[in-house]
Backbone bond lengths (Angstrom), bond angles and torsions (degrees), N, CA, C in turn:
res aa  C-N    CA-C-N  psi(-1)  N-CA   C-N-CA  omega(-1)  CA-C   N-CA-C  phi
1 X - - - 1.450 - - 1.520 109.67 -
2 X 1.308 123.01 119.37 1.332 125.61 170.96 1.939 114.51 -76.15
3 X 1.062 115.52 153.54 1.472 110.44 175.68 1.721 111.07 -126.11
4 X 1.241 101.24 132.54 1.444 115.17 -172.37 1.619 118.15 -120.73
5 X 1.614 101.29 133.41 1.393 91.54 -150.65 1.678 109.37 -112.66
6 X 1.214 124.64 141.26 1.268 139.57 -160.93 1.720 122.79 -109.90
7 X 0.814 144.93 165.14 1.291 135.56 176.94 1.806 105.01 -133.50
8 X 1.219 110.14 126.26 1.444 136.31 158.09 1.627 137.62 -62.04
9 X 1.229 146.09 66.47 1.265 114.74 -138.40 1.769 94.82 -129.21
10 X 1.629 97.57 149.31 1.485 115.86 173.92 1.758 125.35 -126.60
11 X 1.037 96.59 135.87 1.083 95.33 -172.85 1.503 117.01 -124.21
12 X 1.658 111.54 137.11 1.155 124.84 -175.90 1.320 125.39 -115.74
13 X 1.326 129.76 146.63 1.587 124.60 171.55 1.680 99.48 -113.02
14 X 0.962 107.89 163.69 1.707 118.25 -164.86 1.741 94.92 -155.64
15 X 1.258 123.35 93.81 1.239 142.54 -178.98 1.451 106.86 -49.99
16 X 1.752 115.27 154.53 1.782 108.09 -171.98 1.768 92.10 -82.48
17 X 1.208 94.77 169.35 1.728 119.64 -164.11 1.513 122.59 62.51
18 X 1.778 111.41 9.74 1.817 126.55 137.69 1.495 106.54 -46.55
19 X 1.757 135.90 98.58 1.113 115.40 165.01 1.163 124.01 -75.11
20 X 1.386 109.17 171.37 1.801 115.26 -149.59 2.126 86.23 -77.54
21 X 0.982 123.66 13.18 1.663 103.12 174.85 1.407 79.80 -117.77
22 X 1.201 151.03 -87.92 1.956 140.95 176.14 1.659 97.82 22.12
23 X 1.359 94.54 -60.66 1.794 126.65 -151.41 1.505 83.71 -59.86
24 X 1.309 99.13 -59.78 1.687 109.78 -152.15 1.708 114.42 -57.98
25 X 1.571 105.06 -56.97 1.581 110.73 151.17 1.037 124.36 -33.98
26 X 1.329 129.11 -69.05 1.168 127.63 -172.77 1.862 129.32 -48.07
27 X 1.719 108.24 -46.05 1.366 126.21 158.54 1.494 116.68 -48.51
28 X 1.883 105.68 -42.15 0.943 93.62 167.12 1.497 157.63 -54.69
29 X 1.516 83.30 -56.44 1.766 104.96 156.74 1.315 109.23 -37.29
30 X 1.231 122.54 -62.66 1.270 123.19 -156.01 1.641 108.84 -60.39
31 X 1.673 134.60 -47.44 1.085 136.56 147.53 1.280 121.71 -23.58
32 X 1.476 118.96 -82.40 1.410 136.67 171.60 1.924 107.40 -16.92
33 X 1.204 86.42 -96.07 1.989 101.98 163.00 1.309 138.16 -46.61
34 X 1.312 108.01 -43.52 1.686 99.72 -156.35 2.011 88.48 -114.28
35 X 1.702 111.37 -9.63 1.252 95.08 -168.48 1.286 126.70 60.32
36 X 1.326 113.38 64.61 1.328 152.87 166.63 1.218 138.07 -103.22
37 X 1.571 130.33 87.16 1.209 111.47 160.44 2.062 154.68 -78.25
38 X 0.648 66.57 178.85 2.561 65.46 -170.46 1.597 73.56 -81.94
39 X 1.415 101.15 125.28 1.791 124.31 163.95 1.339 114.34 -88.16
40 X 1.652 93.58 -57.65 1.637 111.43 -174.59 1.568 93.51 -151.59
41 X 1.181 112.69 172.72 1.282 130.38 161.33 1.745 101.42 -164.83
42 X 1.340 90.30 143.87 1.710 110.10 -171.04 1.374 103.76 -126.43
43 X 1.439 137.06 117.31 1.721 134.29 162.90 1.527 99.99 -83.42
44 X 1.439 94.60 138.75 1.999 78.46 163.21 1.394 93.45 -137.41
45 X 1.416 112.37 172.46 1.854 123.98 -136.86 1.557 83.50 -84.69
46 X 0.811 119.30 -3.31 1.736 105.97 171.14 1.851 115.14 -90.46
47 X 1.048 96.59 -9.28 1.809 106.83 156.00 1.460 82.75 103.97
48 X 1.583 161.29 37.47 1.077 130.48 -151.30 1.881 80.16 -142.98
49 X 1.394 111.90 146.54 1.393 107.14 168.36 1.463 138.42 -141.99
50 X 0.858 143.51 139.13 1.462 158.83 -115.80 1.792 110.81 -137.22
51 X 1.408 119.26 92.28 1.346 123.26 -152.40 1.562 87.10 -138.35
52 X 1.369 75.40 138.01 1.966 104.48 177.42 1.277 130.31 -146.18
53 X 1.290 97.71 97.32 1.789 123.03 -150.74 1.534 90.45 -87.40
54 X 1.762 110.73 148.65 1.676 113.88 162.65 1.109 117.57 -151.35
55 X 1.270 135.44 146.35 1.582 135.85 -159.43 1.531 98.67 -136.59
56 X 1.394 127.07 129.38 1.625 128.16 146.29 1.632 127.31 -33.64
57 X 1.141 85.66 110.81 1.722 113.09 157.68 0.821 129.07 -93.46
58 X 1.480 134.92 90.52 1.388 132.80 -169.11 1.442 111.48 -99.02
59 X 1.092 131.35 104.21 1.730 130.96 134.40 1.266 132.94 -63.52
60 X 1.175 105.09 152.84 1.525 121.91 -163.38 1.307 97.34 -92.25
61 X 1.461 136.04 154.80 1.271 132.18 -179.48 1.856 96.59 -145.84
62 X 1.714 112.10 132.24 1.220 95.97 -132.52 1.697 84.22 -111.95
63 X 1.400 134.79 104.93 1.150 136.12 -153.72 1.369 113.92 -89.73
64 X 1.369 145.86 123.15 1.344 146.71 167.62 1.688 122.01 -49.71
């Protein structure tokens, strides 16, 4: 069986006056636990930020 790998992705907004340690916990957790990685993250000048975490999904692909 070969395995082929997929990506999962979530995305979060984190409103301005989230301080950057709130922020930091929170990403964290999400790594730690759910096995999550930082995709992207975007600040925008209104202090508010825009993060899009993704983790491997692997399926099995079932070969003859």
């Amino acid at each position: 069986m070969a395995a082929m790998a997929e990506w999962e992705y979530q995305h979060l907004y984190l409103p301005r006056g989230t301080s950057r340690g709130a922020a930091r916990r929170l990403l964290t957790e999400h790594a730690e636990y759910g096995h999550w990685e930082l995709a992207r993250l975007r600040l925008f000048a209104d202090g508010s930020r825009r993060v899009v975490l993704r983790r491997k999904v692997i399926k099995v692909v079932r070969t003859a």
